[in-house]
N, C-alpha and C positions, 0 to 999 in steps of 0.2 A: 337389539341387545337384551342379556337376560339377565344381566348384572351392571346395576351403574351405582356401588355402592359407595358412599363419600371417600372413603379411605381410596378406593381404587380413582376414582376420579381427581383425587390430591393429587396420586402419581402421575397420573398421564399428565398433571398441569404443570408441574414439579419437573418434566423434562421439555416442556416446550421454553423457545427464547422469541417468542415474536417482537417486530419493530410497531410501530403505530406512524403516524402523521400529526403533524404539530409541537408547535415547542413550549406545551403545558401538557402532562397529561391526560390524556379521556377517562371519562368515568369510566369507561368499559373496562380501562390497565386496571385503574384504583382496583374496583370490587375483583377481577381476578388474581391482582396479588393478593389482598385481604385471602382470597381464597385459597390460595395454595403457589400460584404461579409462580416460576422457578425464576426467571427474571423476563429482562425485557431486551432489544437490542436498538442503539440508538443507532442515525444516520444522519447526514447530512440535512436534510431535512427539517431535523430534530434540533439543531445547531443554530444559534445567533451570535452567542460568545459564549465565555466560561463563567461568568455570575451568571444568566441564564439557564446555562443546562445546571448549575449547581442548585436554582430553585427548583427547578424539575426531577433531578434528583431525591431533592429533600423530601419532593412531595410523594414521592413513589415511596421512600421511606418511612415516610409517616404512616402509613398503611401497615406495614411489615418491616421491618429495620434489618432483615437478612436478605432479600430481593439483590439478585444478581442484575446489576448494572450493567452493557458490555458495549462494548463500538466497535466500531471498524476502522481504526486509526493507525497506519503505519507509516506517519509520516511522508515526506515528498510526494511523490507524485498523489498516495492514494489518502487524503485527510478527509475526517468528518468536524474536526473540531475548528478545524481555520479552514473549513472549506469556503468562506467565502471572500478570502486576500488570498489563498497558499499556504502554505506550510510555510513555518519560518524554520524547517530545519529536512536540512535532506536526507533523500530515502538510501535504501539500501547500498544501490550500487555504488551511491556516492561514496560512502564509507568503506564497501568494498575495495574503493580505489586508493582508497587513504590508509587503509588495511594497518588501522588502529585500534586494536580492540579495546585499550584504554577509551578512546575515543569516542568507540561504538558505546560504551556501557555510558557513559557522561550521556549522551546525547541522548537514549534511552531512560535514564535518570529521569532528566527533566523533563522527555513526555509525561513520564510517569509520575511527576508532581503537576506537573500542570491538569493532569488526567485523576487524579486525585482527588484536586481542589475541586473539580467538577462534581465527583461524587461518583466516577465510574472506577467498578469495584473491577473489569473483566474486558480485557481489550484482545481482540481477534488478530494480533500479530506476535511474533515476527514473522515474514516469510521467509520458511526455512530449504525454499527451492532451489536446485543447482539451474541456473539458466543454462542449460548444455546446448541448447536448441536458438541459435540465433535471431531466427525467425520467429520466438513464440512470439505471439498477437497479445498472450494476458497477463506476462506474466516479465519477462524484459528488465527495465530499473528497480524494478519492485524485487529480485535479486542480488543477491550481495554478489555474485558474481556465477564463474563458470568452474571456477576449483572449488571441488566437493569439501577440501579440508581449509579453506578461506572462508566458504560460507558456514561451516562447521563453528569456528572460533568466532565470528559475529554473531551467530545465532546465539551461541553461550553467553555472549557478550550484552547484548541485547535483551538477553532472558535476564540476565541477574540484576541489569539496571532496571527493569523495569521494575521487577519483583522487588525489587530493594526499597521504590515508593511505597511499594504496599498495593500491587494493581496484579492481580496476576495473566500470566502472560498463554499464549496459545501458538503455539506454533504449526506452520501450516505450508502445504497443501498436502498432508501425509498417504502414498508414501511419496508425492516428491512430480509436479506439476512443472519442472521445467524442462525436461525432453519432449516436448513435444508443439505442433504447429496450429493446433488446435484447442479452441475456447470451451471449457465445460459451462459456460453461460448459454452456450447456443449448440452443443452437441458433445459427443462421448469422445476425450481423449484416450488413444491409446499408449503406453508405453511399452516400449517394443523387446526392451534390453531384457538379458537373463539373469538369471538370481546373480549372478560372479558381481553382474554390471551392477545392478543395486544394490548389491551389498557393498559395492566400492566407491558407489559416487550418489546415487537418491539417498539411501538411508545415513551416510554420514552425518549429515546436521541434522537429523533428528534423532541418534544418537547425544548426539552434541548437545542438544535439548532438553533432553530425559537426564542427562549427567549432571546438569544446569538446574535443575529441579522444577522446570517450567511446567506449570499447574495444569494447564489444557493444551490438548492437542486436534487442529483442525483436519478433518476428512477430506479429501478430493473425491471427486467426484470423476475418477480414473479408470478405465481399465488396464489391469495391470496382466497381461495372459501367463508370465511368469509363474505366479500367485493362485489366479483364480480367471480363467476365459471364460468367464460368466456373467459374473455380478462385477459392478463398479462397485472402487475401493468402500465405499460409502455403506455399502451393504454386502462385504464378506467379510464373513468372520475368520478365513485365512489372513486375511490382511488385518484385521482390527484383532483378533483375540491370538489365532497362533503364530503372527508377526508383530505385533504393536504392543503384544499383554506379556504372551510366555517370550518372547526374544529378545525384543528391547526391554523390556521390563518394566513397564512404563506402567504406573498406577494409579492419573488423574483421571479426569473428567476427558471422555473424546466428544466432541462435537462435530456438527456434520456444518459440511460449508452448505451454502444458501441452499434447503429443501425443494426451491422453487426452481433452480434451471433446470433448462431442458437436459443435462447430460442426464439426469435422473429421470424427472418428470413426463418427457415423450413416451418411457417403456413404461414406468409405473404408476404414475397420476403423481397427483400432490399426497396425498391420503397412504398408497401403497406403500410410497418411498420410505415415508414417517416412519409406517410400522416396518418394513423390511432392514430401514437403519439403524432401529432400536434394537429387531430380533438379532443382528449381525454382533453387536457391540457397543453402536454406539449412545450417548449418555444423553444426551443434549441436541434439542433440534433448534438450526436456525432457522425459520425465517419472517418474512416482511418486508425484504427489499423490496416486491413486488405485490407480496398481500399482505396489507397491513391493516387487518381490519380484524374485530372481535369473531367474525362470524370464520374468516378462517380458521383463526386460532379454536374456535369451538371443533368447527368439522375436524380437525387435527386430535383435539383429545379426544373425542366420540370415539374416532378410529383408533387410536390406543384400547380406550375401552373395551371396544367394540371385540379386536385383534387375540385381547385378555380371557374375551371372555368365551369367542370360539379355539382357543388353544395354539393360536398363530404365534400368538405372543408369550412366555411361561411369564407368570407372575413375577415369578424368581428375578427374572431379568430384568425388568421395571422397574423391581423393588431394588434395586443393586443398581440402577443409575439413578434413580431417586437418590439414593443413598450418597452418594458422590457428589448430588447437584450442592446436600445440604454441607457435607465435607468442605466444600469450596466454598460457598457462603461465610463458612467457619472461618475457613482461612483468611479471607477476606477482610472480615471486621478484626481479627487480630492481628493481622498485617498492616493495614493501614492503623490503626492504634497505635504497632509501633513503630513503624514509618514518620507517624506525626510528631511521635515522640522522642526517636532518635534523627532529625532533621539536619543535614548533613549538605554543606556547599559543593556546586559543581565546577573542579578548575577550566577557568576557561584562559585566554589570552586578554590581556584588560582593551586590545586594541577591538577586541569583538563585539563591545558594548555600543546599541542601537543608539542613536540620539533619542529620539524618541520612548526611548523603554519598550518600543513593542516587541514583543517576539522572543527567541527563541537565543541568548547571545551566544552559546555554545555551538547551536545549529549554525549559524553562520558560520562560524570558527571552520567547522567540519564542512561546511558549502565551500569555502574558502580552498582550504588544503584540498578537495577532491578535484577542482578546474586544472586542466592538461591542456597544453596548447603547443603551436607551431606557429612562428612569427619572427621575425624581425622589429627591431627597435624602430623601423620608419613607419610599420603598420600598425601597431599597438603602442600606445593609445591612437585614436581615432582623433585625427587633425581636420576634421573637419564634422560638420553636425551632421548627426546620423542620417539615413535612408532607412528604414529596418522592413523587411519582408517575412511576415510569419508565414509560413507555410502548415496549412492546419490538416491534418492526419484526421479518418474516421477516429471516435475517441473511442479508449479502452474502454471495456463497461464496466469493469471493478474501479477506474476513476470517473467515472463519474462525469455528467454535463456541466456541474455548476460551478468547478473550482475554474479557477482565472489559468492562463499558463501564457507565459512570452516571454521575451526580454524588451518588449520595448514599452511597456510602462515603467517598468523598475529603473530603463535606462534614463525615459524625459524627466525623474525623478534627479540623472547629476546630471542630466544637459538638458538641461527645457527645450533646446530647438530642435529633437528628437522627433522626427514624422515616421509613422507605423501604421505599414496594413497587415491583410491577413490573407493570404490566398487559398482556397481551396482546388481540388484536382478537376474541378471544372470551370475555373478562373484561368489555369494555364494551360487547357485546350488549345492545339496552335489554329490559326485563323486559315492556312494556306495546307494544311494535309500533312499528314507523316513524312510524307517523300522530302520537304522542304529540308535543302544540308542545312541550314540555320538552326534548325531545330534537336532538341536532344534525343536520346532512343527509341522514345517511341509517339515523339512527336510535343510532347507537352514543351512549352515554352517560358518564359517569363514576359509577358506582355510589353510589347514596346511602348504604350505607354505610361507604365512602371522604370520603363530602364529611361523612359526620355525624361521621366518628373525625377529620377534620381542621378540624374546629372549635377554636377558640383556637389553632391553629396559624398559622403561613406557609406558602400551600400553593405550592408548586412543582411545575409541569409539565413534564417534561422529554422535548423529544420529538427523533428523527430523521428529518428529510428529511419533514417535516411535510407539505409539497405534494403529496408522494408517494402518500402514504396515506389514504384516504377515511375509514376507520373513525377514525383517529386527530383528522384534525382535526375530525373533530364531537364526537368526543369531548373535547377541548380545548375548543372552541366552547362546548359544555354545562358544561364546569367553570368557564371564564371568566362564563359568563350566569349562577351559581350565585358564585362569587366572582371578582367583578370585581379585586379585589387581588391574584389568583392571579400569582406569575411563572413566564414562558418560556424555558425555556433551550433552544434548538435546536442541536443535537450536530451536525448535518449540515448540506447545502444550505441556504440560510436566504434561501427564495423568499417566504416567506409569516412576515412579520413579524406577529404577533398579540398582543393585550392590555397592557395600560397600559405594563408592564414585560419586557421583553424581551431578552436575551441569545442571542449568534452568537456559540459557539465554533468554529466552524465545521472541524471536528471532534470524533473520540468518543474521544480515547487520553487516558490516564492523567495525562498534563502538561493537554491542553486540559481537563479535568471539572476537575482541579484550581483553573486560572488561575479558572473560572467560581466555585468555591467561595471561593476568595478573597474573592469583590464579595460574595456571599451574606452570607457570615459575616462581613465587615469588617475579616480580617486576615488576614496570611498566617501561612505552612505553620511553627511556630517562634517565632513573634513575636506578642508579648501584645498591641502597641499595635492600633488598627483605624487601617484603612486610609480616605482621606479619603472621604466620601459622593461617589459619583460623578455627573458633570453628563450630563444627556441628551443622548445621542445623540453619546458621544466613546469613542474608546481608553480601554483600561483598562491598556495599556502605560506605565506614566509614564518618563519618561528615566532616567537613572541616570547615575551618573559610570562610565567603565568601569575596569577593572582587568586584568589576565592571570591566567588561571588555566591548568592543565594539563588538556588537552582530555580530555573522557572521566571 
């Protein structure tokens, strides 16, 4: 380098967002906020409860009192902030199914006070994806759904609540990460469609977005050949300046999703990326899911520097996302000022209130009304003490190993005599070979001594994105053809409705397992009475009178 003058080195620090480890934090954050550093990104990780991250908070504060805070918190499936019970309020698709925008913006509300109180000024959702692609691996409930103008009006929905606490909001995977079968964690998704097709169904909710006034906008890490058969979205400036600047008109802060996957990272290193995402457009680099450590964030500004100062990078451009990091900081602390100021209840049904006070009462509300089912009055509720069989799916990498997912804790919570395992696709291996007719398509089975210990029981199958998975639905398949009274709760995508009885919580967090437990057991969370037999093939939401309570 032949220039590392402070002013220039403020910038390149001023557009990174690294995570760290630990839930205090390191000297190393302190002295690089003190120094310029633009914010920081929490995770899971980082998480114990919300008085905790709030001390952590404070103390990154104390340093710099304009420090961009941010998470990766989009409720259901994918949470940092209750990642260690579940989200107490569901994700997208739930709400896609309830297709309440009212409801969407409540429920978003009170992330955003609870998100708040924390001290996080910048939260890396909503995802503003069309799941078009049945089959995506990353991206599925974490979708409002598969109509481009459905997930349009939740997107908006979802922006305004959140923004309304005072958090601002990023919508994401721009331009539009659900067409496709492929994880940019682990390689380069393409999308295939032509400008007609994205201008009619990707770009809609990111439209939707920019109308909504939503502050940040996330990158994918796409190829989009429509656009640009070159570069991922991430690093063209077809995509980020004469699609996302001059067309949608879009004027926040862009950030780039995680700098660390391979969709990026294989062609151009960690380093390349940085500076190639900056040159393209964008404002803001995440990472640290994976390096969270001072010394990368160092090698990351060097290479800013570095990029500056051999003419890769024009200054201009730096100085013009620098500019935008401090714009949103802005917003930020006058946002949440008046957010705290103009403090405002979120309607919910007074029958949604936890015994407990934990969680999320509105979330529930909305877990509630999203459950769809098929049944009869003699199989629902569950007359006898549960069997439950999880069936456990490799896990998405955007959710993460640490959050819980099931229905049968939540269930032994209204029936203690609830017994629950958990199978994996090499648990239901059949013992006797594929040819065996007992067996399902491609051989996988549910273990006879699974079907023999759940005898005299109610056996529950509980599976994710069932479509998905070859080993799983023949193993379903085979427990249905062994007991046809078996019920299906499906936690995910709910492509493939199976067996007499059937449940789409469509979603895996903490609130949806619960709402599903509910029907199970015949009451809810709290309350001795049972809940009325339910009619096939309706909501499990019944109305309620509403009330005001205090959001969060």
């Amino acid at each position: 380098m032949t220039d590392s003058s402070p002013s220039l080195r403020w910038m390149a620090a001023t557009v990174l967002q690294p995570g760290f480890t630990g839930t205090t934090p390191p000297d190393w954050v302190r002295r690089w906020i003190a120094d310029g550093l633009g914010g920081v990104a929490l995770f899971a990780r980082n998480v114990r409860d919300v008085e905790q991250v709030a001390a952590l908070t404070a103390r990154l504060r104390a340093e710099r009192p304009d420090v961009l805070v941010a998470i990766d918190e989009e409720a259901g499936d994918v949470t940092r902030i209750e990642s260690g019970q579940g989200s107490s309020r569901p994700g997208n698709l739930a709400l896609g199914a309830v297709d309440d925008p009212e409801l969407t913006e409540q429920v978003a509300y009170d992330l955003g006070q609870e998100l708040a109180r924390a001290g996080v000024s910048l939260n890396y959702a909503p995802v503003a994806d069309v799941n078009s692609d049945p089959d995506n691996p990353v991206i599925g409930v974490r979708s409002f759904g598969a109509d481009p103008h459905l997930v349009a009006r939740h997107t908006a929905a979802w922006t305004r609540g959140l923004q309304a606490a005072g958090v601002a909001a990023c919508a994401k995977h721009f331009p539009g990460h659900g067409d496709t079968s492929v994880d940019s964690h682990v390689a380069v998704p393409r999308i295939a469609g032509d400008l007609v097709r994205l201008d009619t169904v990707e770009l809609v909710p990111f439209r939707a977005a920019v109308a909504a006034g939503t502050q940040a906008m996330m990158t994918g890490h796409l190829l989009v050949p429509a656009l640009d058969d070159e570069h991922p979205a991430t690093m063209s400036r077809r995509v980020l300046i004469d699609l996302l600047r001059e067309q949608l008109g879009f004027t926040g802060v862009v950030i780039t999703d995680g700098i660390e996957m391979q969709a990026v990272t294989r062609r151009y290193g960690l380093a390349g990326a940085t500076v190639r995402a900056l040159a393209a457009g964008v404002d803001a680099v995440c990472v640290g899911g994976e390096h969270a450590d001072e010394a990368t964030t160092r090698l990351l500004r060097d290479a800013i520097v570095e990029a500056v100062t051999d003419g890769r990078l024009p200054v201009r451009r730096l100085a013009d996302a620098a500019q935008r990091i401090v714009r949103l900081a802005g917003w930020t602390i006058r946002h949440r000022d008046r957010a705290a100021a103009g403090h405002r209840g979120t309607v919910v049904p007074e029958a949604a209130a936890r015994p407990d006070a934990a969680g999320s009462a509105v979330g529930l509300v909305a877990a509630r009304r999203a459950v769809r089912f098929q049944a009869d009055g003699t199989t629902l509720p569950l007359h006898r003490p549960a069997y439950v069989v999880e069936f456990a799916p490799q896990r998405n990498i955007a959710i993460g190993a640490e959050t819980p997912w099931g229905i049968g804790g939540v269930l032994a919570e209204l029936r203690p005599d609830t017994v629950t395992i958990r199978l994996s696709a090499a648990e239901t291996a059949p013992d006797s070979g594929a040819g065996d007719p007992t067996t399902g398509r491609d051989g996988s089975r549910l273990p006879a001594a699974v079907l023999a210990a759940a005898t005299g029981h109610a056996l529950v199958l509980v599976v994710r994105d069932l479509h998905r998975h070859r080993w799983m639905s023949a193993a379903v398949d085979h427990a249905l053809a062994a007991r046809p009274d078996a019920v299906v709760v499906e936690l995910g995508v709910p492509v493939r409705a199976t067996g007499g009885a059937y449940l789409a919580t469509y979603g895996a967090s903490r609130a949806n397992a619960l709402a599903a437990a509910e029907i199970l057991a015949g009451r809810r969370l709290g309350q001795p009475e049972r809940v009325p037999a339910p009619a096939a093939s309706r909501s499990a939401g019944d109305p309620q009178d509403p009330v005001v309570v205090s959001g969060g």
